[in-house]
OpenMM code with the backbone's topology and positions (N, CA, C; nanometers):
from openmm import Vec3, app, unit

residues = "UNK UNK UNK UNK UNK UNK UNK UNK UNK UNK UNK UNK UNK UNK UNK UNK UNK UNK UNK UNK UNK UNK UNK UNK UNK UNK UNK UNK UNK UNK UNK UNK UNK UNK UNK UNK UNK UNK UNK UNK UNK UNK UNK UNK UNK UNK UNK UNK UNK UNK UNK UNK UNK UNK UNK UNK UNK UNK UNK UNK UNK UNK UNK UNK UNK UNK UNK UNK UNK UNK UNK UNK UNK UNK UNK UNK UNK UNK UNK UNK UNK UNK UNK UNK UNK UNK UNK UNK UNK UNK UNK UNK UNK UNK UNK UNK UNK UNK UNK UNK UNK UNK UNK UNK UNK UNK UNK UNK UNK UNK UNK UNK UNK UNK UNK UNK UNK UNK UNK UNK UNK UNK UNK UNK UNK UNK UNK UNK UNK UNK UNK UNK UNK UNK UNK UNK UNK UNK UNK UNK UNK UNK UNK UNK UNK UNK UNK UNK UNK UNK UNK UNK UNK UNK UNK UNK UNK UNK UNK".split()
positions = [
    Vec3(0.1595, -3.3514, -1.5554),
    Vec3(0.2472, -3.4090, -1.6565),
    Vec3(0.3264, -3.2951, -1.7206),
    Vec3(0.4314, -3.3243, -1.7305),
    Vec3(0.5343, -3.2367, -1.7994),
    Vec3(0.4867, -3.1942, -1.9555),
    Vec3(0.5382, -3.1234, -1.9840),
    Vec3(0.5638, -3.0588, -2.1426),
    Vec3(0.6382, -3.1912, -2.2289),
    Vec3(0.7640, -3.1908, -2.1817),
    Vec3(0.8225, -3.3027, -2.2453),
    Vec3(0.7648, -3.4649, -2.2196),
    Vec3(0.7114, -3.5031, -2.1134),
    Vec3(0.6367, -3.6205, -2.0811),
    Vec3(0.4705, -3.6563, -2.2023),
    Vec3(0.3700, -3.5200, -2.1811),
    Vec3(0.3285, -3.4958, -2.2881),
    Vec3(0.3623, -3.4953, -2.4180),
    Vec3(0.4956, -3.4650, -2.4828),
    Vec3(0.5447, -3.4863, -2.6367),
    Vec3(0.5825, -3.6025, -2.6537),
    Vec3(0.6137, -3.6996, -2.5499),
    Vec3(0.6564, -3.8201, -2.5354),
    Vec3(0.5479, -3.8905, -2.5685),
    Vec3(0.4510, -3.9132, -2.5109),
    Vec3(0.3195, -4.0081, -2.4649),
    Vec3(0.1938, -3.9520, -2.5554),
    Vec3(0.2212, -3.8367, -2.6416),
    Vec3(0.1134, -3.8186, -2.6861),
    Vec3(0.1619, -3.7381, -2.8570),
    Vec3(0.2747, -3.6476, -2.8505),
    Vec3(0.2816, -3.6352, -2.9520),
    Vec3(0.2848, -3.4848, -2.9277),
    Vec3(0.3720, -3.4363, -3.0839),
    Vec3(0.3375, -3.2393, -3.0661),
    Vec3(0.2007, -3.2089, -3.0568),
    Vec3(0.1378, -3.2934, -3.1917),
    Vec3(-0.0120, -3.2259, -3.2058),
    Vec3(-0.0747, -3.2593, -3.1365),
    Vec3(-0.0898, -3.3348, -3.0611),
    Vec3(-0.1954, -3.3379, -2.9851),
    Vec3(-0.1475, -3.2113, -2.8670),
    Vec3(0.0214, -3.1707, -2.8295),
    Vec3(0.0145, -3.0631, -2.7399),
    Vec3(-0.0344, -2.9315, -2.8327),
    Vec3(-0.0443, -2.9499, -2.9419),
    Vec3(-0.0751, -2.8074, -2.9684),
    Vec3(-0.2252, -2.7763, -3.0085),
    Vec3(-0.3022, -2.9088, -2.9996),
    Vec3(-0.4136, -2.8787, -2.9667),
    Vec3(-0.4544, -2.8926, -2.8314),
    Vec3(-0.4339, -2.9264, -2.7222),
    Vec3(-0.4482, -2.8552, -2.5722),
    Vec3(-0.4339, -2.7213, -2.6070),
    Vec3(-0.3042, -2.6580, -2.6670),
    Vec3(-0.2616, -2.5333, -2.6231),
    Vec3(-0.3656, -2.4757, -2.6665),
    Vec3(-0.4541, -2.4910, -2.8175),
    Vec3(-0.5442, -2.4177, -2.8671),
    Vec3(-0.6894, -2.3995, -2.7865),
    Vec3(-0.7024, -2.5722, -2.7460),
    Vec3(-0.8136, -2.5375, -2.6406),
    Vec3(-0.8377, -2.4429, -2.4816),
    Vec3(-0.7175, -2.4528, -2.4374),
    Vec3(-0.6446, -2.3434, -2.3317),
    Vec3(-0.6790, -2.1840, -2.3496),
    Vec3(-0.6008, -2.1373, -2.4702),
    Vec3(-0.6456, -2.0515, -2.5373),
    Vec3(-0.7893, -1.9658, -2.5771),
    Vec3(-0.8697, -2.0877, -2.6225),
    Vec3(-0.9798, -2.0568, -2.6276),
    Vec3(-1.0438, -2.0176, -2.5381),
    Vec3(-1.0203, -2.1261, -2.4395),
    Vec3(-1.1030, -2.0757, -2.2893),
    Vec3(-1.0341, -1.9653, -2.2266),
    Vec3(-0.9130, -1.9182, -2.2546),
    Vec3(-0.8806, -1.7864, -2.1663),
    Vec3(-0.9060, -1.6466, -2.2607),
    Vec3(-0.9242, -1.6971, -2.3826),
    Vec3(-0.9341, -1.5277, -2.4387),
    Vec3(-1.0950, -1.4773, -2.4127),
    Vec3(-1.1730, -1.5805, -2.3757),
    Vec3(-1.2986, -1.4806, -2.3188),
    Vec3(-1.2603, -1.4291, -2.1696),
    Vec3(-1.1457, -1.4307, -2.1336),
    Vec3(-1.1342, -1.3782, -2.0169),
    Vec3(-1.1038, -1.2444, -1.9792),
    Vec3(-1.0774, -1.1383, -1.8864),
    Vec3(-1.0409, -1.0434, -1.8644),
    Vec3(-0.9230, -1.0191, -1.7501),
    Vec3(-0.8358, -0.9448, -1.7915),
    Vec3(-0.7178, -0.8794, -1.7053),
    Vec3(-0.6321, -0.9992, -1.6963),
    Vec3(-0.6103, -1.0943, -1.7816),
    Vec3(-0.4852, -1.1542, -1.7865),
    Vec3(-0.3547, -1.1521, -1.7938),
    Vec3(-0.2755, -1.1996, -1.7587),
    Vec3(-0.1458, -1.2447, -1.8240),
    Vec3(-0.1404, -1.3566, -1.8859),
    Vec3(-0.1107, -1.3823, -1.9836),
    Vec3(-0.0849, -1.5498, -2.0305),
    Vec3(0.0275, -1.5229, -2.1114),
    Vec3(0.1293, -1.6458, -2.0543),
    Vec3(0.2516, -1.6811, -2.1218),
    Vec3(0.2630, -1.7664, -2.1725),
    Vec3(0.3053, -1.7904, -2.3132),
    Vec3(0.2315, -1.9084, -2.4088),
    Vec3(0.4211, -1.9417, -2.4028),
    Vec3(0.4748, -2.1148, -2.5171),
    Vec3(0.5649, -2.1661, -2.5292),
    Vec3(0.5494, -2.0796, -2.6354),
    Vec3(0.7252, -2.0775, -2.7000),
    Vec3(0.7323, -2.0672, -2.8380),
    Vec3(0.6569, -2.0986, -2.9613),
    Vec3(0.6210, -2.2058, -2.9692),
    Vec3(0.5778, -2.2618, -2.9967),
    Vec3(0.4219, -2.2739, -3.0643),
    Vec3(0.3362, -2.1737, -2.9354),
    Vec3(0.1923, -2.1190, -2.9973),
    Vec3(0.1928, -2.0493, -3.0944),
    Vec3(0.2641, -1.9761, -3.1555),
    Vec3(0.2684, -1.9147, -3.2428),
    Vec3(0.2470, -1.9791, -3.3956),
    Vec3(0.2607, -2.0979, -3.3962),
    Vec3(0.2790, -2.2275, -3.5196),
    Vec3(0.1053, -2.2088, -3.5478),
    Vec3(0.0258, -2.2047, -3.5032),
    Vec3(-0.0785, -2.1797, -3.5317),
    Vec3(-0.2029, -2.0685, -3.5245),
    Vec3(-0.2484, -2.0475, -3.6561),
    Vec3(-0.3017, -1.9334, -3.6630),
    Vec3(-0.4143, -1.9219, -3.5851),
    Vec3(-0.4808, -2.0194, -3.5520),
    Vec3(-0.6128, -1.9937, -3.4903),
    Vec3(-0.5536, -1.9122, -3.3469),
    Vec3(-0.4402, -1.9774, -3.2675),
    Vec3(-0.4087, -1.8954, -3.1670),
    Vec3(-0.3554, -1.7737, -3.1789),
    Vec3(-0.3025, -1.7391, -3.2989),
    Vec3(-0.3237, -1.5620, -3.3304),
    Vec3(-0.4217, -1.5280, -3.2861),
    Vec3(-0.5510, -1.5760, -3.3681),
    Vec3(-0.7081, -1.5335, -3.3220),
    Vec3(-0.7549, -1.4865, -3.1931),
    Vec3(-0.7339, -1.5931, -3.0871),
    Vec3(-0.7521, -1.5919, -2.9791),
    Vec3(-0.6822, -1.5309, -2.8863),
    Vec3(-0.5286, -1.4925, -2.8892),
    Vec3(-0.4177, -1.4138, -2.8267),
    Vec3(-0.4670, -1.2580, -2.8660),
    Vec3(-0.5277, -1.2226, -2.9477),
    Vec3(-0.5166, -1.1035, -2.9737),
    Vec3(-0.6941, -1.0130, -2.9626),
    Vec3(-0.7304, -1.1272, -2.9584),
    Vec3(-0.9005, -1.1375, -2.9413),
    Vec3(-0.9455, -1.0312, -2.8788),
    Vec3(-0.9074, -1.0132, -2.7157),
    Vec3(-0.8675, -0.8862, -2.6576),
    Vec3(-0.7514, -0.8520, -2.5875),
    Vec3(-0.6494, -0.9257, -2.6458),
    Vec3(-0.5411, -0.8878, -2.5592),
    Vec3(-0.4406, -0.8074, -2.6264),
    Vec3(-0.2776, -0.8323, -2.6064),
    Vec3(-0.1833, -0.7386, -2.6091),
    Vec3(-0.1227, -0.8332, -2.6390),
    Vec3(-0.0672, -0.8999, -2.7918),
    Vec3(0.0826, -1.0087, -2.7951),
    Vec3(0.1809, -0.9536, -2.7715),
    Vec3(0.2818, -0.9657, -2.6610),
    Vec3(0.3814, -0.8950, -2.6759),
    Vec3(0.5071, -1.0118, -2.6550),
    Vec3(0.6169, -0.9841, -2.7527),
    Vec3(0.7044, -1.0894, -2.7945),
    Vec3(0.8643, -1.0807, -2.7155),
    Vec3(0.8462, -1.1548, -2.6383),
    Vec3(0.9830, -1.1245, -2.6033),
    Vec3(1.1004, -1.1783, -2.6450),
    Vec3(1.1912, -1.1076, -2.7083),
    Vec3(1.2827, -1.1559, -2.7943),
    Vec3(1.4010, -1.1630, -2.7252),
    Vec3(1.4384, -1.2598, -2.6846),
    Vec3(1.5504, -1.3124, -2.6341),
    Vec3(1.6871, -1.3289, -2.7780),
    Vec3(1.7897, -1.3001, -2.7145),
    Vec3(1.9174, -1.3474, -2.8413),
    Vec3(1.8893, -1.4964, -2.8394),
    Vec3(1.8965, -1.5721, -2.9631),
    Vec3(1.8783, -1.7206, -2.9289),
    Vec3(2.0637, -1.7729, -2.8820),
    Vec3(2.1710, -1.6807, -2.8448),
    Vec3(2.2646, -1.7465, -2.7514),
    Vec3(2.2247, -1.7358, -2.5777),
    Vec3(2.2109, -1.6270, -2.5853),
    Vec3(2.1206, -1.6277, -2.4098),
    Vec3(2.0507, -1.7855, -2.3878),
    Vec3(1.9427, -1.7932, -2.4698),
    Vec3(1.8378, -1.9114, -2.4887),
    Vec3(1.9224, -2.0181, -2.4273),
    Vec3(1.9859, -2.0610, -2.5280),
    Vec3(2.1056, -2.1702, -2.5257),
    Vec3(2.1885, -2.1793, -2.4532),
    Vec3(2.2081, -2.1016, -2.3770),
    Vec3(2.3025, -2.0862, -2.2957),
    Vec3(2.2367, -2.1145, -2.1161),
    Vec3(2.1180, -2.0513, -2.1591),
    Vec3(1.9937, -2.1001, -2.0483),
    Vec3(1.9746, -2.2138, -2.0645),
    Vec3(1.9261, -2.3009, -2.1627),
    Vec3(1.9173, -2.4677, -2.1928),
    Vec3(2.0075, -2.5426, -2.1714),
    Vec3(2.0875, -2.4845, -2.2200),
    Vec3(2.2544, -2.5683, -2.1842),
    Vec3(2.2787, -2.6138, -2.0407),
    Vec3(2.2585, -2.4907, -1.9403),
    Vec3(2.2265, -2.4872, -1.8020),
    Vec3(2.1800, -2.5799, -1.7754),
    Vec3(2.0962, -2.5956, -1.7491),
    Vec3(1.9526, -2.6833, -1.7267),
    Vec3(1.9562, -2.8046, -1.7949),
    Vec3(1.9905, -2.8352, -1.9186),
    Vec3(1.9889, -2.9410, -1.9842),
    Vec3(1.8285, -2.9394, -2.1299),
    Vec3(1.8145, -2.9904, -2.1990),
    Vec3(1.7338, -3.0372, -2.2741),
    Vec3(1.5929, -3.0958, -2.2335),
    Vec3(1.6397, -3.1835, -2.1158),
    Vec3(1.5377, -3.2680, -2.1037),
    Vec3(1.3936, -3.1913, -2.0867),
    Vec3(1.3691, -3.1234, -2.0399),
    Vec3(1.2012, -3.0696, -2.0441),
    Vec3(1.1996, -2.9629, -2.1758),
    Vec3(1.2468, -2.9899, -2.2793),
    Vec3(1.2151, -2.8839, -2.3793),
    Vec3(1.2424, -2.9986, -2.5067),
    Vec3(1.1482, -3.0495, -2.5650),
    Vec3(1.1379, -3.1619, -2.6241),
    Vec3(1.1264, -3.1637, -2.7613),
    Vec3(1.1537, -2.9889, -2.8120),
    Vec3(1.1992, -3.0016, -2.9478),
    Vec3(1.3131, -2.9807, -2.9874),
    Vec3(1.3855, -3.0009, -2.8937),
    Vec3(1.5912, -2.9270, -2.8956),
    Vec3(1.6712, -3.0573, -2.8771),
    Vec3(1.5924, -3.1827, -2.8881),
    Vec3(1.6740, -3.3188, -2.8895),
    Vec3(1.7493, -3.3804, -3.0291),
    Vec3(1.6815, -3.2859, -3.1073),
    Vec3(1.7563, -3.3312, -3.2745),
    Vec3(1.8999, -3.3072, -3.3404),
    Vec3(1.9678, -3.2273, -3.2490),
    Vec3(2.0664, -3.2353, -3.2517),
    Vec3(2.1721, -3.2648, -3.1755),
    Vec3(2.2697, -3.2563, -3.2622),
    Vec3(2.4152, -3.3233, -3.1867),
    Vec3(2.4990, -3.2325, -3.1785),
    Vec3(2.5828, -3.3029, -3.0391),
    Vec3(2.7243, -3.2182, -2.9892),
    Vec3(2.6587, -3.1685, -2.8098),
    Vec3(2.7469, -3.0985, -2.8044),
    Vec3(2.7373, -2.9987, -2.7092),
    Vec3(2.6260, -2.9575, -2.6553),
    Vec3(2.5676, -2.9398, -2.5083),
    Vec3(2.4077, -2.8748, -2.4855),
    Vec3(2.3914, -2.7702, -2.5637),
    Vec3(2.5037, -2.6742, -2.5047),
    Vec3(2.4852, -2.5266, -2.6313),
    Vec3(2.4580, -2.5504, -2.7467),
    Vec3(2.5923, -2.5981, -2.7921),
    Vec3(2.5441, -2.6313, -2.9720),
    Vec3(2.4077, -2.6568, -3.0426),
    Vec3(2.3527, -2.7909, -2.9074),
    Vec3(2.2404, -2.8410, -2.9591),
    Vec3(2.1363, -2.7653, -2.9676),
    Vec3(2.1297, -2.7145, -2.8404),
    Vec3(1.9982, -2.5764, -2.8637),
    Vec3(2.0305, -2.4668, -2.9358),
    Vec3(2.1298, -2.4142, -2.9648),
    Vec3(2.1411, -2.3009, -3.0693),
    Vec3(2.1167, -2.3261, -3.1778),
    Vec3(2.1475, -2.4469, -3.2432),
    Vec3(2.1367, -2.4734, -3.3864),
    Vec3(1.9878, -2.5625, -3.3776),
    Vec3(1.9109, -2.5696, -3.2875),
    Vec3(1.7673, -2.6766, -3.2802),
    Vec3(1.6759, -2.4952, -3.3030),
    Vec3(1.7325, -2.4186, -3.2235),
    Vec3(1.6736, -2.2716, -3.1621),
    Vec3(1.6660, -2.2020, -3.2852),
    Vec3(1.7790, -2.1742, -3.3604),
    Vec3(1.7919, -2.1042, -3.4802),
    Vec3(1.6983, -2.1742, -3.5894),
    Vec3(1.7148, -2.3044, -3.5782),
    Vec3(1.6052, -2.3631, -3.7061),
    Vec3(1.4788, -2.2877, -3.6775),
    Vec3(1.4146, -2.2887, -3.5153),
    Vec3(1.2830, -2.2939, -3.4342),
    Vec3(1.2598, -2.1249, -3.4748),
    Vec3(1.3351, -2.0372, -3.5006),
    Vec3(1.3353, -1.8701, -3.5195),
    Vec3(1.2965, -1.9126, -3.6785),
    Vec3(1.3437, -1.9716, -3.7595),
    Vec3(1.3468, -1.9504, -3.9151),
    Vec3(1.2227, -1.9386, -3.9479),
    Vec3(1.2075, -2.1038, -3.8514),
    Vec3(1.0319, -2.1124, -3.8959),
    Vec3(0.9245, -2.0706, -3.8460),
    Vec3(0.9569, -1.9629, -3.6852),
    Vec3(0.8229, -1.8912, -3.6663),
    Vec3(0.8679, -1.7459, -3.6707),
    Vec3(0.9703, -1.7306, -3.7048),
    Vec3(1.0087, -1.5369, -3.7003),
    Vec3(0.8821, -1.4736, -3.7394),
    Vec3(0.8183, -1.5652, -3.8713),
    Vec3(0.7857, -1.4080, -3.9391),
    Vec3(0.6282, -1.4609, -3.8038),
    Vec3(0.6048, -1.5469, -3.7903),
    Vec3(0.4871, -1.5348, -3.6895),
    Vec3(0.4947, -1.4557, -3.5343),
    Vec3(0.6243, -1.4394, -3.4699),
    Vec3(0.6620, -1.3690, -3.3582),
    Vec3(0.6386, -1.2275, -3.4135),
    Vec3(0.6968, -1.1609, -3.5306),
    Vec3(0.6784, -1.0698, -3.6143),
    Vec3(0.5575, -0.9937, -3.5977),
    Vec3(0.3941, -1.0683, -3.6091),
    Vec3(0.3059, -1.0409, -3.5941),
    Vec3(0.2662, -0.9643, -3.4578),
    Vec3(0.3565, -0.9986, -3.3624),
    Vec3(0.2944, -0.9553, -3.2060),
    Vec3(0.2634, -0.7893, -3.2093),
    Vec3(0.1807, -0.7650, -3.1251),
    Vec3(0.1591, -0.6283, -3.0858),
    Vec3(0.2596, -0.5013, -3.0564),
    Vec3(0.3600, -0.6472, -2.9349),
    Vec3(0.4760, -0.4965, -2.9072),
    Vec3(0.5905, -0.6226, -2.8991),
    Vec3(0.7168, -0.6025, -2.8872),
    Vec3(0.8063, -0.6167, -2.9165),
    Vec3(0.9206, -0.5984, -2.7929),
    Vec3(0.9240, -0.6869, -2.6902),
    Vec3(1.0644, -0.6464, -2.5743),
    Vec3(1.1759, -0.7244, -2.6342),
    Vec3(1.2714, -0.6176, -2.6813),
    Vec3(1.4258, -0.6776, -2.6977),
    Vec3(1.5247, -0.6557, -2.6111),
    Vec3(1.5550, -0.7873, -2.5543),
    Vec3(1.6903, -0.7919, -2.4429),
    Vec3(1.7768, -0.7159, -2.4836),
    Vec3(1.7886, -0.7516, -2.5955),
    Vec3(1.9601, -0.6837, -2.6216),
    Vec3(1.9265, -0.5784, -2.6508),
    Vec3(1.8488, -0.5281, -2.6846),
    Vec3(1.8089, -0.3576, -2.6783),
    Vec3(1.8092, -0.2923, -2.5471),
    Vec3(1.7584, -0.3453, -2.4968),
    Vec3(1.7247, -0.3017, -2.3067),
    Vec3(1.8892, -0.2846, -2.2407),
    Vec3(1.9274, -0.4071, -2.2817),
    Vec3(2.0922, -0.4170, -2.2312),
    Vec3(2.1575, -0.2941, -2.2810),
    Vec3(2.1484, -0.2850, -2.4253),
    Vec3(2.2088, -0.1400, -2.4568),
    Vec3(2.1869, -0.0574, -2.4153),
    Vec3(2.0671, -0.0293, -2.3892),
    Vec3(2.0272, 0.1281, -2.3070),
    Vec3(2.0600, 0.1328, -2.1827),
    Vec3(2.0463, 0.0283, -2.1387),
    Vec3(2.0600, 0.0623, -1.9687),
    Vec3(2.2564, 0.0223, -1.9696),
    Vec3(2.2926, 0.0070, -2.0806),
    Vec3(2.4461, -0.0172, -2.0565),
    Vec3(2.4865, -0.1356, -2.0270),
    Vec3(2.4245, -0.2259, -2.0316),
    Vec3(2.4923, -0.3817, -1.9738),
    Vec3(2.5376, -0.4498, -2.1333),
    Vec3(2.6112, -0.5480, -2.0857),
    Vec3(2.7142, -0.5879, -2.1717),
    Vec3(2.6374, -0.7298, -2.2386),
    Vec3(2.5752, -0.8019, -2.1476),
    Vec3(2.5324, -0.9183, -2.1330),
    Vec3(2.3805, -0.8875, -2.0634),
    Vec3(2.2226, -0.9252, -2.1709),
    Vec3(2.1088, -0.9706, -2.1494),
    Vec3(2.1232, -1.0345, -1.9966),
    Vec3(2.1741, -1.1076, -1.9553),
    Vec3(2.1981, -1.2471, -1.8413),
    Vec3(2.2044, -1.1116, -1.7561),
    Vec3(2.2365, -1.0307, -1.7359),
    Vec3(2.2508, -0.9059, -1.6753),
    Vec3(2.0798, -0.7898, -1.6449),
    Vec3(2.0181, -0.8229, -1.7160),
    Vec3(1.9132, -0.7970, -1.6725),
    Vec3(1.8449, -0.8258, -1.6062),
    Vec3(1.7345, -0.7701, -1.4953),
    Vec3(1.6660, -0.7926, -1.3862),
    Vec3(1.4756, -0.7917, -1.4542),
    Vec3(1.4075, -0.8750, -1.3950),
    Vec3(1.3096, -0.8890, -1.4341),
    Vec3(1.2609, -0.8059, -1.4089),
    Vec3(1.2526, -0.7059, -1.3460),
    Vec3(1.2283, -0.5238, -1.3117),
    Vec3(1.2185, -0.5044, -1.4639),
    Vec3(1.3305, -0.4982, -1.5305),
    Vec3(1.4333, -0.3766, -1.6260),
    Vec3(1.3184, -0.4534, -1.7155),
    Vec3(1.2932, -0.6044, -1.7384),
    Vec3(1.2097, -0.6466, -1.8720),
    Vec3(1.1246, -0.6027, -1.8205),
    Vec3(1.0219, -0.6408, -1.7455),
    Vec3(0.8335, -0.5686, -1.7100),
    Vec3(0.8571, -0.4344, -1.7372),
    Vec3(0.9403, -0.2975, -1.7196),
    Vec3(0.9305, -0.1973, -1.6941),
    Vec3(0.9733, -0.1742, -1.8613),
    Vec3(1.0047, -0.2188, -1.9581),
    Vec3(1.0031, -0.2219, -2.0825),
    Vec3(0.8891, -0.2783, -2.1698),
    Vec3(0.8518, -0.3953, -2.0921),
    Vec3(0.7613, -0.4310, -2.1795),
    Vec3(0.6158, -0.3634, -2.1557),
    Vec3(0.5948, -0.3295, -2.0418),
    Vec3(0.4633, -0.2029, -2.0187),
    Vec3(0.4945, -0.1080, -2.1117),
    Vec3(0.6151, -0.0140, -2.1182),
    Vec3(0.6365, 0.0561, -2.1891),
    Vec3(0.5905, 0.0426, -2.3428),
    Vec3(0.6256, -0.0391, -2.3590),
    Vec3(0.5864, -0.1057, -2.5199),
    Vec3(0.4106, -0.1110, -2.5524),
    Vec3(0.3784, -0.2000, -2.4419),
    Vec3(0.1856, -0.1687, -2.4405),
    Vec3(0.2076, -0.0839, -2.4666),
    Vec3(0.1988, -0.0099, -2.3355),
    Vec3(0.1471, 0.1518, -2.3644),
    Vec3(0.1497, 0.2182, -2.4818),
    Vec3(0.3028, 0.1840, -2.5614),
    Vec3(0.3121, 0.2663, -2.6804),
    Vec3(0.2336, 0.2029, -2.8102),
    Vec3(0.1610, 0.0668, -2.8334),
    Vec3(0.0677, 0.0376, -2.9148),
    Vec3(-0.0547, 0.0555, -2.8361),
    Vec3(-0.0976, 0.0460, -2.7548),
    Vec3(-0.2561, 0.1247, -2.7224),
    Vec3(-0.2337, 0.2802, -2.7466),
    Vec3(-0.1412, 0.3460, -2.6924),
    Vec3(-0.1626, 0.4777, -2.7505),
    Vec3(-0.1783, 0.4602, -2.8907),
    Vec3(-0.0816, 0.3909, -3.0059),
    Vec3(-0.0913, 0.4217, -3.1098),
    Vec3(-0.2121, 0.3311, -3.1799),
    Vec3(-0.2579, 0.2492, -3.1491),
    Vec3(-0.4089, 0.1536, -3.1845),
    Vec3(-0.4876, 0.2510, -3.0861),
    Vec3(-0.5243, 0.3431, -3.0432),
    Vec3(-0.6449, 0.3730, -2.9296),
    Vec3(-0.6848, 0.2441, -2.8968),
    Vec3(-0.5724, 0.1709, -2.8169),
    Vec3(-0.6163, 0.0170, -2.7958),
    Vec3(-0.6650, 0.0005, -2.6277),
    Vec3(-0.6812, 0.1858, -2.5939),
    Vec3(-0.7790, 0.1176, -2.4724),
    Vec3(-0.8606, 0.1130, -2.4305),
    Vec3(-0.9541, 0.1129, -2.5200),
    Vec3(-1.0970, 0.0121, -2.5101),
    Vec3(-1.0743, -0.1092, -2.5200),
    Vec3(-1.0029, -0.1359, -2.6343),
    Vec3(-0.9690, -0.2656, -2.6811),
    Vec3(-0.9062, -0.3403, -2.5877),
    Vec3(-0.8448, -0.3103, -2.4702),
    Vec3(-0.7487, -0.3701, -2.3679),
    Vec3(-0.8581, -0.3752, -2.2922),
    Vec3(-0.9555, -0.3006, -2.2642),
    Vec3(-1.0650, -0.2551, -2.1139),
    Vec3(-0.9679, -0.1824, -2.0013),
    Vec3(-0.9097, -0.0902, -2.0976),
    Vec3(-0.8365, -0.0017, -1.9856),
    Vec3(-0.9013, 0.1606, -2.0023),
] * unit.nanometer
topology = app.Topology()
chain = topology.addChain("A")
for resn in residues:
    res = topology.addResidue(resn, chain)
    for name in ("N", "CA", "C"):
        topology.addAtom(name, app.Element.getBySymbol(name[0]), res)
């Protein structure tokens, strides 16, 4: 079942308690990746558990990139960007920008921090959409690395 089929038939909260139970069961785990929605962040218990032994690291997209990606694609599987009107863009930029207000300062919290439009600057590109999923992984390791060095976070990682 879809993301959006789920918000349909059951509701946010009930998806955001899956997400918490998910959570739970993967932070006793080891050598993960887990890529959570926007969205996990709305609740604190999954702070708890994201960071339990892992590494939050936030990837900060411009919210026009975002929108401009949604727009693409359309709305339909992203089922909190239907509240507004106009334009696909429009709708997700101004649904997106509300969605930043109210979890910034919780993205805020993460461990390390990959910014597109930072990356774009350094490596010289004009346009994020221009980056290669190389250029983000090879930044966002970078970033670990630089909070376990600065937390002696590798024990804490099991590295």
């Amino acid at each position: 079942m879809s993301v959006a089929e789920v918000f349909k038939l059951h509701g946010e909260r009930f998806f955001r308690k899956k997400e918490t139970e998910v959570l739970q069961r993967l932070s006793s785990k080891k050598q993960l990746v887990v890529s959570t929605g926007g969205g996990a962040v709305v609740w604190d218990v999954n702070w708890d558990y994201m960071q339990k032994k892992g590494v939050v690291v936030w990837l900060d997209v411009p919210l026009e990139a975002l929108a401009q990606r949604i727009a693409a694609v359309g709305t339909h599987s992203r089922p909190l960007l239907h509240y507004e009107h106009g334009d696909p863009y429009t709708k997700a930029l101004k649904r997106l920008s509300y969605l930043l207000e109210l979890r910034g300062k919780n993205y805020a919290k993460a461990n390390a921090r990959v910014s597109l439009k930072e990356i774009a600057g350094k490596l010289g590109y004009r346009d994020v959409s221009d980056l290669t999923p190389t250029e983000i992984a090879i930044e966002a390791l970078q970033q670990i690395e630089g909070y376990l060095k600065e937390e002696g976070g590798m024990v804490i990682a099991g590295l």
